[in-house]
C-alpha distance (Angstrom), angle and dihedral (degrees) to the residues before:
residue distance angle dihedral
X1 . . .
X2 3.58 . .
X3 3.78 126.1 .
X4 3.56 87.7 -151.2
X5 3.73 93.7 83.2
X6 4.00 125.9 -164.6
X7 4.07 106.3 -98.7
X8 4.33 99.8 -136.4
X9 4.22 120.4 -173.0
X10 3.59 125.5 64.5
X11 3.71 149.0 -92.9
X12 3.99 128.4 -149.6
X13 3.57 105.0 -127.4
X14 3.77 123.2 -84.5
X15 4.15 86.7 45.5
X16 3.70 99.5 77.0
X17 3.96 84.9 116.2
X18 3.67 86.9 71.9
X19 3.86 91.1 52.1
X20 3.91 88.7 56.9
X21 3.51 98.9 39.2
X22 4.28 91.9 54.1
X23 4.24 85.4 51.4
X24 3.56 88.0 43.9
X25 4.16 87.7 61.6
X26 4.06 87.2 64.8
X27 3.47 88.4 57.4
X28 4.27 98.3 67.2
X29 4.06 86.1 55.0
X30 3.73 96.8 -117.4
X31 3.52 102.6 97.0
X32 4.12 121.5 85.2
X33 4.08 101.5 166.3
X34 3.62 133.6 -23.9
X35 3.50 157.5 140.5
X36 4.04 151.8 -97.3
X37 3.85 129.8 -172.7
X38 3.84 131.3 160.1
X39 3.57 133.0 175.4
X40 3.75 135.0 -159.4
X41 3.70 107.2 -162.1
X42 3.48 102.7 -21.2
X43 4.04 90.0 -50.7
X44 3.86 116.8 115.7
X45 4.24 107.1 -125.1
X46 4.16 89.7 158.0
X47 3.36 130.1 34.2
X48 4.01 116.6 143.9
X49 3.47 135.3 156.0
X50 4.27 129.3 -176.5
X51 4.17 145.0 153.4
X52 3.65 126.1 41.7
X53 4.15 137.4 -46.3
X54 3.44 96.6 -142.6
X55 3.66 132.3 57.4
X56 4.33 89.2 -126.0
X57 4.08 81.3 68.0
X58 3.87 86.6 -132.4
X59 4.15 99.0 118.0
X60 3.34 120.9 53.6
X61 3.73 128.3 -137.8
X62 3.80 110.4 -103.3
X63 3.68 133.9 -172.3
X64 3.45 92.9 -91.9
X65 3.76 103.2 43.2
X66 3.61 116.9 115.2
X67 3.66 143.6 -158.2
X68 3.60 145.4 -157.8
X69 3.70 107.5 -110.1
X70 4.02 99.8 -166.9
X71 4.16 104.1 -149.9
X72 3.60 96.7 -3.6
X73 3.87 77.3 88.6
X74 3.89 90.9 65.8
X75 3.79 86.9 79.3
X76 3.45 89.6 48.4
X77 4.14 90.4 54.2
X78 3.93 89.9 43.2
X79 3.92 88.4 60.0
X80 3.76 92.4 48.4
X81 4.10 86.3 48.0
X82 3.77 91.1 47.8
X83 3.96 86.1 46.8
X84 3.96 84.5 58.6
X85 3.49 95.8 48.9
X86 3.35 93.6 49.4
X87 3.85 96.6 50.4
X88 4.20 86.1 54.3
X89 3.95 96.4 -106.6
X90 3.81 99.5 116.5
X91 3.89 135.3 10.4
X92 3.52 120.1 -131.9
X93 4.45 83.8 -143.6
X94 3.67 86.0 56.6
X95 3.33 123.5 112.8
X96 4.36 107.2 -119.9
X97 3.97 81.6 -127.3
X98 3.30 98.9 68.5
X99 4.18 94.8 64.0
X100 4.30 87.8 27.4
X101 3.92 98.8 41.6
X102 3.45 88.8 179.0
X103 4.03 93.9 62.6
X104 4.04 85.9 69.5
X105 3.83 87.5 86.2
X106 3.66 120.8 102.1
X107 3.46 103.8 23.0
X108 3.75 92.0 -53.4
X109 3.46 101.6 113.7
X110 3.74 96.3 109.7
X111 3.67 104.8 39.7
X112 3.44 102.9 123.0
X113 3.84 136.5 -142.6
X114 3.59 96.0 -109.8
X115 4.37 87.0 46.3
X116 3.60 90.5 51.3
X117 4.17 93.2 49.8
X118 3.63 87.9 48.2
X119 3.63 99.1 60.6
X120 3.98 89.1 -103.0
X121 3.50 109.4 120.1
X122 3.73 104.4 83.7
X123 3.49 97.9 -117.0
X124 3.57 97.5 111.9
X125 4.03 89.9 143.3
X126 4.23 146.8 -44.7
X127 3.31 117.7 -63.1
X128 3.31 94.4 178.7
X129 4.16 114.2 79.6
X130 4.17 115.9 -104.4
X131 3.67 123.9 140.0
X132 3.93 130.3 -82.2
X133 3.60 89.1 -119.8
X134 3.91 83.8 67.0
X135 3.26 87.9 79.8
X136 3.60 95.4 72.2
X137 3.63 93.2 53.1
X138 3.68 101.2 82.4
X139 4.19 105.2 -172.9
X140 3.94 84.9 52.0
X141 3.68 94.3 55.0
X142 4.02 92.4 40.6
X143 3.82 86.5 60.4
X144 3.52 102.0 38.0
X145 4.09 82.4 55.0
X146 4.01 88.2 47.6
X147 3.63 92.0 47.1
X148 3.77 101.6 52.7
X149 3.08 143.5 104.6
X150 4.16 115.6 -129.4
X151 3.99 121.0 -107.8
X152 3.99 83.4 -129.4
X153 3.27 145.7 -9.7
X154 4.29 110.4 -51.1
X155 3.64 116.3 -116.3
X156 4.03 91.8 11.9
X157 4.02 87.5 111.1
X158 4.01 132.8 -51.4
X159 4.16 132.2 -76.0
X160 3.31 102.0 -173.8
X161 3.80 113.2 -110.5
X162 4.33 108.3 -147.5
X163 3.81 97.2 179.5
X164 3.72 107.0 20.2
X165 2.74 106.8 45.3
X166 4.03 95.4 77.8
X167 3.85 85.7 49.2
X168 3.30 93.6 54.0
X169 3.99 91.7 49.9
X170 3.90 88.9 41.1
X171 3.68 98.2 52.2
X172 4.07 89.0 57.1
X173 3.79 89.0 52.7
X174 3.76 104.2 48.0
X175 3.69 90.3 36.8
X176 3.77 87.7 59.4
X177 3.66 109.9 33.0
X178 3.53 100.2 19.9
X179 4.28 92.7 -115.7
X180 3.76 132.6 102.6
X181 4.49 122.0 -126.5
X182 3.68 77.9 -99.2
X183 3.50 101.6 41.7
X184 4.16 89.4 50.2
X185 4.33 91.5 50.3
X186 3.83 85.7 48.8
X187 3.65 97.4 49.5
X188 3.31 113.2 16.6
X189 3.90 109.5 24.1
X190 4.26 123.0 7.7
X191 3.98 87.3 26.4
X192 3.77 106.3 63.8
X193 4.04 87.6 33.6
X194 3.82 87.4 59.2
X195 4.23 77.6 -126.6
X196 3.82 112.0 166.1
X197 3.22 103.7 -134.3
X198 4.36 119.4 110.0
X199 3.56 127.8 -179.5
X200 3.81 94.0 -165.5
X201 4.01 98.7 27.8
X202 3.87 105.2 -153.0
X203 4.08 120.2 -131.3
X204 3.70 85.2 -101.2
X205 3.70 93.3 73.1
X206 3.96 96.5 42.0
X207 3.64 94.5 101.3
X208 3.63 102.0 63.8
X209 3.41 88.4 37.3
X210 4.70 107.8 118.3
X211 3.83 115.3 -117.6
X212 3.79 98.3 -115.3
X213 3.66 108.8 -144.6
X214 3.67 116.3 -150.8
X215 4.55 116.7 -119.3
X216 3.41 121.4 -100.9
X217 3.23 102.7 -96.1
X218 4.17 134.7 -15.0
X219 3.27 123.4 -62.5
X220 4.07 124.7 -113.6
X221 3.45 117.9 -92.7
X222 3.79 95.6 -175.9
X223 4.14 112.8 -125.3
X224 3.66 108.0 -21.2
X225 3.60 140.4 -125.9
X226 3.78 142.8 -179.9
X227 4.00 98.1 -83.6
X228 3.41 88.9 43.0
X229 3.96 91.2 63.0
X230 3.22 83.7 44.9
X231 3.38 102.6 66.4
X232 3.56 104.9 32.9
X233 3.85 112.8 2.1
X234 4.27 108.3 59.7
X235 3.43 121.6 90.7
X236 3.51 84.5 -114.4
X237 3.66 98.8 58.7
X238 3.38 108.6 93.8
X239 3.81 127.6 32.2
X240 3.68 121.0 -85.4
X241 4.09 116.8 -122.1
X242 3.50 95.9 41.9
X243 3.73 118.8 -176.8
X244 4.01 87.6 12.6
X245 3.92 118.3 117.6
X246 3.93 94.1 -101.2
X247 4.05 85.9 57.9
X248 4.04 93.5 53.1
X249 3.80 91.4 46.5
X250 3.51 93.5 52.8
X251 3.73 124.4 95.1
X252 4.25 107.7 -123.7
X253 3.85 97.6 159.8
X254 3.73 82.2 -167.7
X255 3.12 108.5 45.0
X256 3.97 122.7 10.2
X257 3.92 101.5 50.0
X258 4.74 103.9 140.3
X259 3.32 126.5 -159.7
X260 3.77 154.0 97.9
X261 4.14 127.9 -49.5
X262 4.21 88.2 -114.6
X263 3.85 91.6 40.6
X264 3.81 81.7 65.6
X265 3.33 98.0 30.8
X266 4.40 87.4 61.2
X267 3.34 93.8 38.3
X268 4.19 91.0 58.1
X269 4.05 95.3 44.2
X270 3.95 91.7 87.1
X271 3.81 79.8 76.4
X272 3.52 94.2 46.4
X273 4.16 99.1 42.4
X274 4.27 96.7 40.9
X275 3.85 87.9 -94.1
X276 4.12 106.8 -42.1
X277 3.62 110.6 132.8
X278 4.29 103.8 -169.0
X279 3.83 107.8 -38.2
X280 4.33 91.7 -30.9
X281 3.87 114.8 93.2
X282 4.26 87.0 -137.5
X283 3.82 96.4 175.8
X284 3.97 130.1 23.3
X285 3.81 113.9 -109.4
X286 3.43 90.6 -124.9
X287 3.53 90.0 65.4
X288 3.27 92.0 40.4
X289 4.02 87.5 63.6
X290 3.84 92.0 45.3
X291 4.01 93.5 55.9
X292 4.10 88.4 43.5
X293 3.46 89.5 47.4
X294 4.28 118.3 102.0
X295 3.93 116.6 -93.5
X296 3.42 94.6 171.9
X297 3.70 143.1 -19.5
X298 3.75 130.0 -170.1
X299 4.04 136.7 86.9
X300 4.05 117.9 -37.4
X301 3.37 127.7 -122.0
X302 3.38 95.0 -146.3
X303 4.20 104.8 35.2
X304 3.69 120.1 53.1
X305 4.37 84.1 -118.3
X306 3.66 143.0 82.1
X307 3.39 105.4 -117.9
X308 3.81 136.6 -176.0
X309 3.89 119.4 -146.1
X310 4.20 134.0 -173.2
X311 3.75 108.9 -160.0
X312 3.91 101.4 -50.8
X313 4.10 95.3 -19.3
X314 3.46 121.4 102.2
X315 4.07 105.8 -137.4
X316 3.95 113.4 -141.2
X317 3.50 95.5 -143.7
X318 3.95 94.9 101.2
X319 3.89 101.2 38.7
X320 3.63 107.3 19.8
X321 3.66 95.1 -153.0
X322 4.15 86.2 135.9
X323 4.06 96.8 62.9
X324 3.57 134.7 -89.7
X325 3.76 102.3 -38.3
X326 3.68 121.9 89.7
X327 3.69 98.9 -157.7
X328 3.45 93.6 52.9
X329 3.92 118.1 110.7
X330 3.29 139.6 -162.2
X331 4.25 141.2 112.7
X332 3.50 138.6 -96.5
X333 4.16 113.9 -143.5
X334 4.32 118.2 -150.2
X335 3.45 113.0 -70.1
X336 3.80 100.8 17.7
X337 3.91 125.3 -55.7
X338 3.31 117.6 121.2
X339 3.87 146.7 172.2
X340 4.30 128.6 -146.3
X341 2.98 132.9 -179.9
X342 4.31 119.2 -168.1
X343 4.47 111.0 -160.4
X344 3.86 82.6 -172.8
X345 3.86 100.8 69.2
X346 4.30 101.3 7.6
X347 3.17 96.5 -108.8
X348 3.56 134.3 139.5
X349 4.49 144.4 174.4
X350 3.24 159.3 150.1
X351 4.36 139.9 -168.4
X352 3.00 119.9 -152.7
X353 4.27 125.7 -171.5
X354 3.79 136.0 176.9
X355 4.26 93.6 -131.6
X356 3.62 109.9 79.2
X357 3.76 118.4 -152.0
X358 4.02 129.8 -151.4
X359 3.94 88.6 -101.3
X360 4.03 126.6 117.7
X361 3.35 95.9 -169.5
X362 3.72 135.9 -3.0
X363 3.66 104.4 34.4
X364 3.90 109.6 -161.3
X365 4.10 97.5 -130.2
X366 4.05 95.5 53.4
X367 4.18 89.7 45.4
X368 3.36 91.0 47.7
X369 3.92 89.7 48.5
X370 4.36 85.3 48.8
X371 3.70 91.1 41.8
X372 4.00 93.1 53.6
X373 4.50 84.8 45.4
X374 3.29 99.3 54.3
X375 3.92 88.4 46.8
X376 3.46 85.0 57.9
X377 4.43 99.5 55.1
């Protein structure tokens, strides 16, 4: 079989570019399958897919075929926060202790929604040993994060938090409403929209589901410290049985969202169209503006960048891994998906891929892919 595979989807006219810069990808070797959607005020122009969803090269990517996109879900769980905020159940000002009383403790008891969403919080990960398959017990992780102590002092500048982040942000919710992130895309947001996009994918959807393939090799941290081996580098760090059934079913908000490249792609364009998500006005522009708006901006504990955050969004103004624009927003996921969305022109994206890369942030085939859409407007 060829590793040249057949590019399938379509592209409005004027954005063939973007068709021949996705089969161009194949041609570095480090593509297997993946992905390409954009959207220009909620209307699909791009939306390809091409190569293989499992490593063998024996099943090809299909239109339906999903993937899990690691943080390129913590977009996804900022929209659903904004969403929340919007419809009056929590306050981006308010401090996470007042819907978590428990997160007071520790000097915590100020930390505030929109400090926690930004990476602020301290919380970046455990110091302390447990096992990865803690991870997968969600009341011991919520009180290990109530009970400790932060890595520095919150809302004195971000470390980026990979898996706690979505804990954090899913704790508020259920405490509050009574639903997970997941459970509020299923029900209230992705579900009706027939949006395929899961954060907790059920066995049913296993078998379309790519074979992600792990990069060659990790990626650079930059010099290291004690909260960066924290969050990423202890055994503990990441959960155990990754990739395995009990993994997909599990609901990571930061870090195990699957689905398809325009799944993400609609599910980002409230942030590109002041909040309207098809015909429904899902979140109030306001609030749109207030989780767009800069938490905090400045090198990262944890990533080797300096980064500038709203409440859960990363902002491309400092890295400009998410195009030209530097209002546009968005997140980049480990080993290369990501998802943008730009207010200034209504656009919004993501790519998605099975072959993970050694890149944080920035990974060379989805710029390219940006670089050749915006060429196209």
């Amino acid at each position: 079989m060829s590793d040249k595979p057949a590019i399938h989807g379509t592209t409005a006219p004027g954005f063939e570019p973007v068709r021949d810069a996705f089969a161009a990808n194949w041609q570095t070797g480090n593509e297997i399958g993946a992905a390409f959607a954009l959207m220009i005020d909620g209307e699909t122009v791009v939306d390809l897919w091409g190569g293989w969803a499992d490593r063998k090269k024996t099943l090809p990517w299909t239109e339906d075929t999903i993937v899990p996109v690691f943080s390129t879900g913590k977009a996804v769980t900022a929209m659903v926060m904004a969403k929340l905020v919007s419809d009056g159940t929590i306050d981006y000002d308010a401090p996470v202790a007042d819907y978590w009383p428990e997160f007071a403790r520790a000097g915590k008891d100020r930390v505030t929604v929109a400090e926690a969403l930004s990476h602020q919080a301290g919380l970046a990960g455990f110091p302390e040993p447990m096992e990865p398959g803690d991870w997968f017990d969600r009341d011991f992780i919520e009180d290990r994060l109530a009970a400790m102590h932060p890595l520095w002092v919150p809302g004195q500048g971000s470390g980026y938090h990979p898996l706690t982040h979505g804990f954090i942000a899913d704790a508020i919710a259920r405490r509050m409403t009574g639903r997970t992130i997941g459970g509020h895309l299923r029900e209230d947001i992705a579900g009706p929209r027939c949006i395929d996009f899961r954060i907790g994918t059920p066995e049913s959807e296993h078998s379309r589901t790519a074979e992600h393939v792990l990069p060659p090799r990790p990626p650079f941290l930059g010099k290291m410290n004690d909260i960066k081996a924290a969050a990423f580098l202890k055994p503990w760090s990441s959960p155990g049985r990754r990739g395995a059934a009990e993994w997909r079913m599990a609901e990571f908000p930061a870090a195990n969202g699957h689905g398809t490249a325009r799944a993400i792609a609609e599910l980002l364009s409230p942030f590109a169209r002041a909040g309207k998500l098809r015909d429904t006005q899902l979140i109030a522009p306001d609030v749109v503006e207030a989780a767009m708006r800069e938490r905090v901006s400045g090198p990262d504990r944890v990533l080797p960048f300096d980064l500038a955050y709203g409440a859960g969004i990363l902002i491309n103004r400092d890295l400009g891994h998410l195009g030209p624009e530097p209002k546009a927003v968005g997140q980049y996921g480990f080993g290369g998906s990501c998802g943008f969305a730009d207010p200034v022109r209504g656009i919004s994206g993501s790519y998605v891929m099975n072959r993970q890369m050694d890149v944080l942030s920035g990974d060379p085939r989805a710029m390219a892919l940006i670089e050749a859409a915006y060429g196209c407007l």
